[in-house]
C-alpha positions in Angstrom: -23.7 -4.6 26.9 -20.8 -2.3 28.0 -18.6 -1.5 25.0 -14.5 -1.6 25.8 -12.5 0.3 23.4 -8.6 -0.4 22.8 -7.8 3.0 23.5 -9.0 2.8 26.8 -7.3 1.4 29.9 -10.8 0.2 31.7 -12.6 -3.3 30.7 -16.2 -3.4 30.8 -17.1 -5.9 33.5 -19.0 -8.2 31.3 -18.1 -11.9 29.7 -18.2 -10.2 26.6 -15.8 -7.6 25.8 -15.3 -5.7 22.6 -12.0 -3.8 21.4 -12.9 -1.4 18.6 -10.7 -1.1 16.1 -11.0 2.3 13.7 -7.2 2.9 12.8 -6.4 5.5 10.3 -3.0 3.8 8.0 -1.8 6.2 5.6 -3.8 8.6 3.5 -6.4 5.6 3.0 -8.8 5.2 5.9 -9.3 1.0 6.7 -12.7 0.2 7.1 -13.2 0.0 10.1 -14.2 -2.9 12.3 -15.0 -4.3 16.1 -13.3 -7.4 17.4 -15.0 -9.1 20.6 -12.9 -10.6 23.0 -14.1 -13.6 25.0 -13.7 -11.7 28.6 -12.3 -8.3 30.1 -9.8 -7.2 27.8 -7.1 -4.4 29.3 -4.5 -3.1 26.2 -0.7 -4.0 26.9 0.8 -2.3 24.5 -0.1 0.0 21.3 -2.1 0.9 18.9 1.2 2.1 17.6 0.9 3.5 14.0 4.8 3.8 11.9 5.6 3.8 8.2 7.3 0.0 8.0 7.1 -3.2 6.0 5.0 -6.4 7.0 6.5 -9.5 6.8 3.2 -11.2 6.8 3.7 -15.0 7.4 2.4 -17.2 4.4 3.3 -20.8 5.5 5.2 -22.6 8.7 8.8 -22.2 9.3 11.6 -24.4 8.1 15.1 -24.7 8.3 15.7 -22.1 5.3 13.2 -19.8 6.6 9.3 -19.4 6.0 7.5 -18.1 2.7 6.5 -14.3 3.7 4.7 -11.8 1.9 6.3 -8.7 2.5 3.3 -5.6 2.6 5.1 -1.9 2.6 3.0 0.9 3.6 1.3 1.9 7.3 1.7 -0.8 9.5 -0.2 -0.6 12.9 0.2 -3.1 16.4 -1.3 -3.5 19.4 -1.4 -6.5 22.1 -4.3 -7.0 24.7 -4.2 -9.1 28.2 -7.8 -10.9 28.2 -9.2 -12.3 31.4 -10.2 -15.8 30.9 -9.1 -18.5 33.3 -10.0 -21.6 31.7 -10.1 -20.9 28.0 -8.1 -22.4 25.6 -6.1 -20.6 22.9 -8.3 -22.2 20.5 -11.2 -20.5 22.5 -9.2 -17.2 22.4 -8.6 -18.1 18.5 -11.9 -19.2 16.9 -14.2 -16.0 17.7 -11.4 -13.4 16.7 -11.1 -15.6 13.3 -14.5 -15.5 12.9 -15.1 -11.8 13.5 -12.1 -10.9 10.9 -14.1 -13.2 7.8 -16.9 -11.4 8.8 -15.7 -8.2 7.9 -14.4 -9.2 4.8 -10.8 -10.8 5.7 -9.8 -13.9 3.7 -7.5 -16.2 5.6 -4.2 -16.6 4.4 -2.1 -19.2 6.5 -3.7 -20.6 9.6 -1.1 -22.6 12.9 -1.1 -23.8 15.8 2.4 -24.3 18.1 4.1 -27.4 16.6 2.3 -26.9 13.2 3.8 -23.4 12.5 7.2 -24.2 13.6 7.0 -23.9 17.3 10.1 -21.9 18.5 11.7 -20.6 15.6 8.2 -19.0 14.0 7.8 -17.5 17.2 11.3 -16.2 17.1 11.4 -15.4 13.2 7.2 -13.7 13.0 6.8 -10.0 14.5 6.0 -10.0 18.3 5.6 -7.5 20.5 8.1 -8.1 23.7 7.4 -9.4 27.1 5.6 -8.2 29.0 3.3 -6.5 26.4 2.7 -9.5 24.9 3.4 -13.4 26.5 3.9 -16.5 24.3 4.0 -20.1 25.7 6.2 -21.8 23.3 4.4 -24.6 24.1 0.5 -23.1 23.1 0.4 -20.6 20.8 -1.9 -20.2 17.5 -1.7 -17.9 14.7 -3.2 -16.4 12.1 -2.9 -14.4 8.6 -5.9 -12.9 6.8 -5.9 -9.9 3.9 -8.9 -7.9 2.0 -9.2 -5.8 -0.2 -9.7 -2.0 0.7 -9.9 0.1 -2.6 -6.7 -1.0 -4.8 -4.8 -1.7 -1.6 -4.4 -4.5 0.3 -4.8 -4.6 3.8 -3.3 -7.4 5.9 -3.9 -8.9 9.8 -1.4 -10.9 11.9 -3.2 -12.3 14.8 -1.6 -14.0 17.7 -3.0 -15.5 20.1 -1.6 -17.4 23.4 -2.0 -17.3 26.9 -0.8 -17.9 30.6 -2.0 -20.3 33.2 -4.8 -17.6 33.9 -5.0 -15.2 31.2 -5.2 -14.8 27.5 -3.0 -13.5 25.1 -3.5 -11.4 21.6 -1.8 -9.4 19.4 -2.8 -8.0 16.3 -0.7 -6.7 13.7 -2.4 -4.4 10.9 -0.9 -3.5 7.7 -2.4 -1.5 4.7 0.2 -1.3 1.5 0.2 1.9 -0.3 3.2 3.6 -3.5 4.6 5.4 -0.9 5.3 9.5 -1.2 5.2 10.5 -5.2 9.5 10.6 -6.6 10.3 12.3 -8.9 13.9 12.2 -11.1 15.8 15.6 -12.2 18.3 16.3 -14.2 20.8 19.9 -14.5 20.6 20.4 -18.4 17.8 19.8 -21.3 18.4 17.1 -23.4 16.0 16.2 -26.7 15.9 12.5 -25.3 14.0 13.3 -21.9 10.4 11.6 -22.1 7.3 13.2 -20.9 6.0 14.0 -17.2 4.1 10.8 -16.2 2.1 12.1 -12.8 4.2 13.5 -10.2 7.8 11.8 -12.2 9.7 12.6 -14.8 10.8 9.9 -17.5 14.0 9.2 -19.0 12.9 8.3 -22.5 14.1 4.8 -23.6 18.1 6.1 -25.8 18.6 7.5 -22.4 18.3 4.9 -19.8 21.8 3.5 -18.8 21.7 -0.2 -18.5 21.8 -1.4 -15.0 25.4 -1.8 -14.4 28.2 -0.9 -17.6 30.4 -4.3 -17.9 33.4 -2.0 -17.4 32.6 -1.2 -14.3 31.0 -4.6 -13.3 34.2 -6.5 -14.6 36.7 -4.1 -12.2 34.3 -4.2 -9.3 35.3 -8.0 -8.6 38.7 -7.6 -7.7 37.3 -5.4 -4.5 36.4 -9.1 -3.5 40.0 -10.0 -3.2 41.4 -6.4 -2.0 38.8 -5.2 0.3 36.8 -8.4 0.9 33.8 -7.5 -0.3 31.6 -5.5 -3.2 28.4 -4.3 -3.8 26.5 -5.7 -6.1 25.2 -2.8 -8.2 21.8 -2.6 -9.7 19.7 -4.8 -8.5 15.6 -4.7 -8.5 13.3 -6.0 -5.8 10.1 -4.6 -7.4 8.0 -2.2 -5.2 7.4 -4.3 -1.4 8.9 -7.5 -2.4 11.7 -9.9 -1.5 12.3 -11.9 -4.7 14.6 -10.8 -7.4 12.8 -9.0 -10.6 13.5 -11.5 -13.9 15.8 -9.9 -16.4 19.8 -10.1 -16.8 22.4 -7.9 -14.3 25.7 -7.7 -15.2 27.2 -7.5 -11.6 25.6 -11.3 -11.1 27.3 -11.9 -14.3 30.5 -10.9 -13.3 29.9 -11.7 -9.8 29.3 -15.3 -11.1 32.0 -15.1 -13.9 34.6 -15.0 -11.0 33.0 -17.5 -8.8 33.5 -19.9 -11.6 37.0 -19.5 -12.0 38.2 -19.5 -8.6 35.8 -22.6 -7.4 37.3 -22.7 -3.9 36.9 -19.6 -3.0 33.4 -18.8 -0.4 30.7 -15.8 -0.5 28.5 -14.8 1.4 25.6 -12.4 0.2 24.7 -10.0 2.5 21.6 -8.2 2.6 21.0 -4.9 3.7 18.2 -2.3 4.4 17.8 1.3 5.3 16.5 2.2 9.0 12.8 2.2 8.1 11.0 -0.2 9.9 11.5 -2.2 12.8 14.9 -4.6 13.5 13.1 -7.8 12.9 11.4 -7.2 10.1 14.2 -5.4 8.3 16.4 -8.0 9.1 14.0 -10.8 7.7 14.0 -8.7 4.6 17.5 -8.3 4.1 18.2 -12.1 4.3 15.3 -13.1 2.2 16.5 -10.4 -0.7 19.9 -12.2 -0.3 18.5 -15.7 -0.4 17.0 -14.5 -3.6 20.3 -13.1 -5.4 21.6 -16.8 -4.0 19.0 -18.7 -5.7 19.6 -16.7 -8.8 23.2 -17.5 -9.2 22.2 -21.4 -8.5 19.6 -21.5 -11.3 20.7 -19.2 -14.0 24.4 -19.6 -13.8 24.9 -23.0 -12.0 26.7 -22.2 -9.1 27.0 -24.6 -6.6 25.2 -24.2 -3.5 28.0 -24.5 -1.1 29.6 -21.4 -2.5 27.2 -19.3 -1.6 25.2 -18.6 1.8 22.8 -15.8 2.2 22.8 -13.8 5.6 21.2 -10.4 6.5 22.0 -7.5 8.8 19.0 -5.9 8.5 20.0 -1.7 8.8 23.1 -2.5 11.1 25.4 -2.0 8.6 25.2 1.4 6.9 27.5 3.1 4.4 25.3 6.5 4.4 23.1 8.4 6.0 19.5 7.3 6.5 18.5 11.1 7.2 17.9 11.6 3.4 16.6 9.7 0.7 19.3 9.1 -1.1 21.3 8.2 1.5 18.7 5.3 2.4 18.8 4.0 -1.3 22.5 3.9 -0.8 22.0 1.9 2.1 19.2 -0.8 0.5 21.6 -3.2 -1.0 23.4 -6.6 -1.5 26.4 -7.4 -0.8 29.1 -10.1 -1.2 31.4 -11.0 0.8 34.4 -13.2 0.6 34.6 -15.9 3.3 37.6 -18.0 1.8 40.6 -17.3 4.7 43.3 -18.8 2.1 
């Protein structure tokens, strides 16, 4: 049996194909694996290998969105034509599924067209454009599977659709990883700095400001009414994810404070990201942090829903450079903005 590799632009000329896959994400090398395709396979677009974040898909759209599990670390894609007048999606689906539990992928979240949400998944998941890879709104099926690989987690998109004589796939490959080691500094000596933990150094506990000073939150609100909107200053995501960390921030407390007393005045929290990543899956990001900071302010201080909406603009928006570091923490943010016009 002829062996077709992805990297290749050939396709053996055999029923059975097979596109090897041996990616290298990050410092940690993926086991590797081989996917068979059922007919001549020719790549369309990729492997492409960046630094980005995953949105992998954990349930079928609705209205307010679709759960996601956002993985951060190498993220790897690649689309393939497949020659196979007569075949199904489901035919193009069920061996690919099988060959990724086979090599030690669990499935996640499992569709097909109407099930996952028909147009708007298609629109909302990451796929590669026309013509590197085609989707028939009308027969598509997809896929989400993860494994373990060390103390990592590596996670698979698969798409799979096709035209009236071809097949359709894409495969999107993630593997989270910490990211580069950070490390904090400070100009002078103090008695209070806490010990080298790895590559960072430690603020002991007396010197750790809390996450916003109440000053400062209190005097930020009236930027609402001045400048129309404010930043909303010390937020935590955790490492990779979308949902708000537990624990009490006074610029929601403010931020909430003066939602209360002016009840007819409209927000609108706006997240933001840096320029890491791709458009679509920064902007799904940024309005899913939002939608968290919204369900906060609903649950912990009872504000009503219809004064707050959540919308995100992904890295459109900056208010710093994302050539440095700091500049792109600058730029990973919420923000609200008033919407009232009286």
């Amino acid at each position: 049996m002829t062996r077709h590799k992805a990297l290749s632009n050939g396709f053996a000329p055999r029923w059975l194909c097979r596109a090897v896959t041996c990616w290298l994400l990050g410092s940690s090398v993926a086991a590797a694996f081989t996917l068979e395709f059922p007919g001549p396979a020719t790549p369309t677009a990729g492997p492409t290998l960046t630094r980005d974040s995953y949105a992998m898909p954990t349930g079928a759209w609705r209205p307010e969105g679709f759960p996601t599990q956002i993985i951060d670390g190498m993220v790897e894609r690649a689309a393939w034509q497949v020659d196979t007048p007569g075949l199904s999606s489901l035919d193009l689906m069920q061996p690919l599924r099988a060959q990724l539990i086979a090599a030690g992928f669990e499935p996640v979240f499992e569709c097909e067209t109407m099930a996952c949400g028909g147009f708007d998944f298609r629109f909302a998941i990451d796929v590669l454009p026309e013509p590197q890879m085609h989707v028939d709104l009308g027969d598509f099926r997809f896929l989400s599977a993860k494994r373990k690989v060390a103390n990592d987690t590596e996670a698979v998109g698969l798409m799979v659709s096709r035209s009236a004589s071809k097949g359709f796939v894409q495969i999107t490959r993630a593997l989270a990883d910490a990211g580069p080691p950070l490390f904090a500094a400070t100009n002078g000596v103090g008695e209070n700095l806490g010990p080298l933990t790895g590559n960072s150094l430690i603020l002991a506990a007396p010197n750790q400001p809390p996450l916003l000073p109440e000053a400062e939150a209190m005097s930020d609100q009236s930027l609402l009414m001045t400048k129309g909107a404010m930043v909303l200053k010390g937020l935590d995501f955790g490492s990779g994810a979308a949902d708000l960390t537990e624990g009490r921030y006074e610029s929601l407390a403010a931020l909430a404070e003066w939602l209360k007393e002016n009840p007819d005045k409209t927000v609108a929290l706006v997240g933001h990201t840096d320029a890491s990543g791709g458009l679509d899956s920064n902007l799904l990001i940024s309005k899913r942090r939002a939608a968290s900071v919204r369900q906060r302010l609903i649950e912990s201080y009872g504000i009503p829903p219809a004064q707050i909406e959540a919308q995100g603009v992904g890295y459109l928006s900056p208010i710093a450079t994302n050539q440095t570091e700091e500049g792109r923490r600058i730029n990973r943010r919420v923000e609200a903005v008033l919407t009232s016009v009286q």
